[in-house]
N, C-alpha and C positions, 0 to 999 in steps of 0.2 A: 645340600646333598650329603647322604651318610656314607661314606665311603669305606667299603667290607675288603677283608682279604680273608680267603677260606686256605686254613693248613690242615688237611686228612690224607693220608695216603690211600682211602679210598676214590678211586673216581667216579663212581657210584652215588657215594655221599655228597662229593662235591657237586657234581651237574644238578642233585638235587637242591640243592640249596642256591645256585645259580638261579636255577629257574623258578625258585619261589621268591628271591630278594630280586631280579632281575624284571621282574614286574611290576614294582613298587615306582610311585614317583622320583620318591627321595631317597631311594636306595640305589644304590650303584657297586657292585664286586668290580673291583679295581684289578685284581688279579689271585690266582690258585697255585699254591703250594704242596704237595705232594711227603713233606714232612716238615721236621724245624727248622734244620740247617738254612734249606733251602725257601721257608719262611719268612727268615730272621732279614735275609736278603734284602727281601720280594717287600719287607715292612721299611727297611731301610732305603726304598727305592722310590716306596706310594706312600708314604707315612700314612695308612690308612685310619679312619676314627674308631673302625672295631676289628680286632684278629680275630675269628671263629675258630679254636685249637682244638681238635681230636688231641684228647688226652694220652693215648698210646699211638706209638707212631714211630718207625726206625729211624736211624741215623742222630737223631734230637725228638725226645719225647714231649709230649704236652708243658708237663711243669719244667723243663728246665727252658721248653721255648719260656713259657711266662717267665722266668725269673731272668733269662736276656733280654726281655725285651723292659720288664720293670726295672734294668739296672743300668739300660741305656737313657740319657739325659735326651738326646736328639729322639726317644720313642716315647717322651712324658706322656703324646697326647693320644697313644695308642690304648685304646683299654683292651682287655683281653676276655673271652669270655669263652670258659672251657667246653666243647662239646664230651658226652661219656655215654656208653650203652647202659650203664649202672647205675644211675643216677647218682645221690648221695655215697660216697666212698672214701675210705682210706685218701685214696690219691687226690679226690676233686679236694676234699681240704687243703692237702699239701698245694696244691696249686692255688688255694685263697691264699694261702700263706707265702705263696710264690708272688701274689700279687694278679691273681685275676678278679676281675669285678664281679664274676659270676657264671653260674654255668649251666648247660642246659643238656638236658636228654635227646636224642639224635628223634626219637620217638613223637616228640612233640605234636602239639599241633600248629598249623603253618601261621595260623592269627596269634600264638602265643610266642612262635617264636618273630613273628615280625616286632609285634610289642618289644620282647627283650633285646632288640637289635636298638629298635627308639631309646629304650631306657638307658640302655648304657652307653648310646651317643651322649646324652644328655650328663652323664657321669655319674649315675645311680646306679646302686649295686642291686643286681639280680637276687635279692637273699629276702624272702617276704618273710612274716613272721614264724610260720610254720617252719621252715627252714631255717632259722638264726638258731631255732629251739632244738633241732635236731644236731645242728652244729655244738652246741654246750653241750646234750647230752650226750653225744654220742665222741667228741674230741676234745673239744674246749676244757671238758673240765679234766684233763689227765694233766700232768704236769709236761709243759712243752721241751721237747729234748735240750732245747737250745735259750737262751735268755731273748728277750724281746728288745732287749733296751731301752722300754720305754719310761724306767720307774722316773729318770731327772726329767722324759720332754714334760712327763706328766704334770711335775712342779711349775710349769709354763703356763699351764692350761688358768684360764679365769674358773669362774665358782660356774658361769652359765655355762662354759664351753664345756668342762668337766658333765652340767647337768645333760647337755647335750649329745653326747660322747654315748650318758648313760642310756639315753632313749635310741640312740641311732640302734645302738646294741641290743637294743628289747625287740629292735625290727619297725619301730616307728617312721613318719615320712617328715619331710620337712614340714609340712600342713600339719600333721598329727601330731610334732612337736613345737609348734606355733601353738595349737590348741592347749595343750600341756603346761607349758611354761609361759600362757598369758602374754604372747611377742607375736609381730608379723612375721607370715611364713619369709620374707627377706632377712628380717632377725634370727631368727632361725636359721637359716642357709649361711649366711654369715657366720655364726659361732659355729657351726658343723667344718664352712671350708676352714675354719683358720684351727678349728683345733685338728684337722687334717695336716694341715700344713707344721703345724708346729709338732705333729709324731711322726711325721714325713710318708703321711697315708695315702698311697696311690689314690684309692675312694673310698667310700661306705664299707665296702666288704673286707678289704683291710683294716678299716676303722674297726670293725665289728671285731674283727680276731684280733688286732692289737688292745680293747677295750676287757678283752677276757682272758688274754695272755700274759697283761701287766696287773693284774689285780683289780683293778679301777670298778670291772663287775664280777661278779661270780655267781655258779646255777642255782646258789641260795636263797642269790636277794633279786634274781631275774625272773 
């Protein structure tokens, strides 16, 4: 069972998404949050497997709820996944960068957003191709206000997990990088989680902004 917690301060937004996850077998809303603060709670209460975050929101906005709940050890197995009226934005980056797995338009439609609910139970990051590529062009490739730290995990990384690293970044899947690099999708999966683990990458979608943040790719050679 996938167990949601919805944080909007609209009640509007929330009842709708109640009652489109609320019908599912394998979906279950655990409980509703009304901002961050009182999210941050509600996740520390249900440790739920996905936070659905309205990006603006008083009292605790979207990205600083992700960046408490990525900096909490007891919330590892929470993923986050930004709801926004805007789609692609300034803010939704910052909140990959806060450490969400990915995020979605309030707009959606209801079988794409059930998919992205599965996907990122499973710990895949919401970012298809189309999307990684809007990400380099439109943030990635500015210089990040702040350092990544990842220039030494990166001397950690093996030859494959680096070549790994580079396709998760192109927007590749585990299958399409089993196909690539001539290894079973388990192969695969394997050098993706440990070079995760070894840059200290919530998932995929952090992989992805730490992979273009630290040098490792850039929108030249992507």
């Amino acid at each position: 069972m996938i167990r949601v917690l919805l944080i909007d301060d609209q009640p509007l937004i929330r009842s709708g998404f109640r009652a489109l996850l609320d019908l599912e077998d394998d979906i279950e809303v655990v409980a509703e949050a009304c901002n961050g603060q009182e999210g941050l709670e509600l996740a520390r209460e249900h440790l739920p497997d996905i936070a659905l975050i309205d990006i603006q929101m008083p009292v605790l906005d979207g990205i600083e709820t992700t960046r408490c709940i990525a900096a909490d050890p007891a919330l590892a197995g929470v993923h986050v996944v930004i709801l926004t009226n805007y789609g692609l934005d300034e803010h939704v980056f910052n909140a990959l960068r806060a450490g969400a797995a990915g995020f979605l338009v309030k707009d959606i439609y209801p079988e794409d957003c059930l998919h992205a609910v599965r996907v990122s139970a499973r710990g895949d990051a919401l970012l298809a191709p189309a999307i990684t590529r809007k990400l380099i062009d439109r943030y990635v490739a500015e210089p990040p206000a702040t350092s990544s730290g990842t220039g030494k995990s990166l001397e950690e990384l093996t030859g494959r997990e680096r070549e790994s690293v580079v396709l998760v970044a192109h927007g590749l899947s585990n299958d399409e990088i089993a196909a690539r690099m001539v290894i079973s999708p388990l192969t695969a999966k394997t050098h993706v989680n440990r070079a995760m683990t070894k840059l200290h990458a919530r998932d995929r979608a952090q992989l992805v902004v730490l992979a273009y943040e630290s040098g490792l790719v850039t929108p030249h050679n992507s």
